[in-house]
N, C-alpha and C positions, 0 to 999 in steps of 0.2 A: 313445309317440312312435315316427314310421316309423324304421326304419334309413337313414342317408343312403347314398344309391348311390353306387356308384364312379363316377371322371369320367376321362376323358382329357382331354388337352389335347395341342392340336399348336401348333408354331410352324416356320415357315421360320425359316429361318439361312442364312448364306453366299451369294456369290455365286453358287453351283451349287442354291442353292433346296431345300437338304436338311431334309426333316422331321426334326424334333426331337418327343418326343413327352415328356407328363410323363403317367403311371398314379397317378392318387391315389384312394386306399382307406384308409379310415379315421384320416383324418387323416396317412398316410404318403404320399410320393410315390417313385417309381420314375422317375429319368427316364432317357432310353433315344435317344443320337446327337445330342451337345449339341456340334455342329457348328461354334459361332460364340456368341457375345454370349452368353459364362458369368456375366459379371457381371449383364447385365439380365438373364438369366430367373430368376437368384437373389433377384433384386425382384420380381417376377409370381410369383414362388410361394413367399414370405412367407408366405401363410396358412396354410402346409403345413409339415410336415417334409421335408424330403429324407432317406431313408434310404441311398440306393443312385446312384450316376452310373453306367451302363451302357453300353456300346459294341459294335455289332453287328457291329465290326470297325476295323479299327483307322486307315482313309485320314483326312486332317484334315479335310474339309468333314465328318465326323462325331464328331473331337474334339475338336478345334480349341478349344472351350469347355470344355472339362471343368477343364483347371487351375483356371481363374477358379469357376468352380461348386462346383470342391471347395471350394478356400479360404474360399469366401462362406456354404458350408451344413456343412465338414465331414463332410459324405459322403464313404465309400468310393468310391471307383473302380474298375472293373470290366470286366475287358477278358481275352477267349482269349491264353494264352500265346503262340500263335504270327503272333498281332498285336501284343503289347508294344512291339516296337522300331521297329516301323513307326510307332505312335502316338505315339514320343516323340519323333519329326522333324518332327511335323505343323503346327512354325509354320517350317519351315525350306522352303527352294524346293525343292517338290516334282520328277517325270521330266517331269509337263506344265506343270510353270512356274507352277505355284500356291502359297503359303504359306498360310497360315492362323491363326485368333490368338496360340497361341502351339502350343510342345508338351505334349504331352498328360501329365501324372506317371504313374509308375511305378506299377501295378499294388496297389492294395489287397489285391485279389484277384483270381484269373485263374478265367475262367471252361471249365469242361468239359462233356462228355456227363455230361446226366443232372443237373447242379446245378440245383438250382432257387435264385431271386431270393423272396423273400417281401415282402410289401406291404398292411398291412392283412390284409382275406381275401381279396386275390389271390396267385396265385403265377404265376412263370415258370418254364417247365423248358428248360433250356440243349441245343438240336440243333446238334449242329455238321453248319455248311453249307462248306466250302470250296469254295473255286471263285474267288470272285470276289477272295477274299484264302485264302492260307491259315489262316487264323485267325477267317474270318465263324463268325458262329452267327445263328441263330433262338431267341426265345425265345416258347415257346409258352404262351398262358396257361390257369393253372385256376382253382378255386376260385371267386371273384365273376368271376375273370378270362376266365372259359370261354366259348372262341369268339370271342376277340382273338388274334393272334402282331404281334409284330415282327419283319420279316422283313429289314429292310435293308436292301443292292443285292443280295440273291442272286434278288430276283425281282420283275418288274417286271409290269405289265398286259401279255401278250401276249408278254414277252418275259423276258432275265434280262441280270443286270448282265455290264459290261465283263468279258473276260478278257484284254487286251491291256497292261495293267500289270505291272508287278512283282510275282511271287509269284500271279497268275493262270494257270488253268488250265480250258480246258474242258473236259477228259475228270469233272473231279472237280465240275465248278459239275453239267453236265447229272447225274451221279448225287448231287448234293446235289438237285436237283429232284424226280429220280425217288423217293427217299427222302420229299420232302414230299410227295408229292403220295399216295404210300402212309399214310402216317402223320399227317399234319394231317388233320380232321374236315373234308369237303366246307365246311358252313356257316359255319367259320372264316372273320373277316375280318382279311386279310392287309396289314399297316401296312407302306407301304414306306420305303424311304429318300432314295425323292422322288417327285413327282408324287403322283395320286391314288392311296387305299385299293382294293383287290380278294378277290374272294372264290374262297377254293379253289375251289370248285364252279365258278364262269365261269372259273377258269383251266385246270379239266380237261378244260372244253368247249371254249375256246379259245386257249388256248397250243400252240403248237404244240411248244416244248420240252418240254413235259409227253407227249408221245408218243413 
C-alpha cells in the first residue's frame, strides 16, 4: 500500500484575513497561527491528531485561537519567549484598537534557535526572525516537510511585515531577511501570514528588501 503524503491545510481567520495553516503527516497535525475560530478548526481536524499549536509570533489575529484549540485538542502551545506576553493580551484591546478571541495560554513550550517541531516525518526547525515582533520565528521544514517554511508577517510577496508596532524594529526585521534569504533553499515555498504563498527564488528576484 502507497504511503499517504503529507497535506497542508490553510484557513483564513480574523478579520485581518490571517492564514492559519494545519501540516498533517502521518496522521499528526502541526498547526501553525490559529488566529481566530479555536474551537471550529478543532472540528475540521477531528480526523487528525493535533500534536503541537504553533505561533510565529505572538500579535492576536495569530493566536487569538489557540486557547480554544488547546483546550478542544490538548496540544501544547508553542510560542518564542520573547512573544509570551504579548500573546497573553491577545483578546484584550489591542495599540490599534483590535481584540481578538480570547488570550493566548502561557507557553507549553517556548520556542528557540535551532528547535525543531516534529510531525509525522516532517519536521520544522525554529529561525529566529525579529523584526516584525521581537519574538517572530520562521519555521523551516525538512524531512517529508522539505521545501515548505512558515514564515509569518516577517515577509510578505515583494515586501515584509509592519515595524511600526510595539516591540518592532527595522534594523533587525531587514537583517532577519537577509538571514533568510542566505539560508532558506531558493525553491522553498514561503507560507505567509496573510495574503498569498511565495517562493524564495521570486522573492530574491523581486523583493527589493532582499537587496
Amino acid at each position: 500500500m502507497a504511503e499517504k503524503r503529507d497535506e497542508l491545510r490553510q484557513f483564513v481567520v480574523t478579520p485581518l484575513q490571517t492564514n492559519c495553516y494545519a501540516y498533517v503527516s502521518g496522521g499528526e497535525c502541526l498547526v501553525v497561527d490559529p488566529g481566530g475560530s479555536g474551537a471550529q478548526l478543532a472540528t475540521v481536524l477531528d480526523d487528525v491528531r493535533v500534536t503541537c499549536v504553533a505561533a510565529t509570533h505572538g500579535h492576536g489575529d495569530h493566536v487569538g485561537g489557540a486557547a480554544a484549540l488547546v483546550r478542544a485538542t490538548g496540544a501544547p502551545f508553542a510560542i518564542h519567549a520573547a512573544d509570551a506576553e504579548l500573546a497573553r493580551h491577545s483578546g484584550e484591546m489591542s495599540e490599534v484598537g483590535r481584540s481578538y478571541d480570547e488570550n493566548a495560554p502561557a507557553p507549553d513550550r517556548t520556542l528557540a534557535e535551532g528547535d525543531v517541531l516534529t510531525v509525522g516525518t516532517a519536521t520544522f526547525t525554529v529561525m529566529e526572525t525579529p523584526g516584525h515582533t521581537p519574538g517572530g520565528v520562521v519555521l523551516v521544514g525538512g524531512g517529508s516537510a522539505e521545501g515548505v517554511a512558515f514564515v509569518g508577517d516577517t515577509l510578505f510577496p515583494g515586501s515584509h511585515g509592519r515595524t511600526d508596532l510595539k516591540g518592532g524594529d527595522e534594523a533587525a526585521i531587514m537583517a532577519s531577511l537577509a538571514r533568510m534569504a542566505c539560508e532558506i533553499a531558493p525553491e522553498t515555498t514561503l507560507l505567509c501570514g496573510h495574503g498569498p504563498a511565495t517562493t524564495m527564488a521570486r522573492e530574491l528576484a523581486q523583493n527589493p528588501f532582499l537587496h
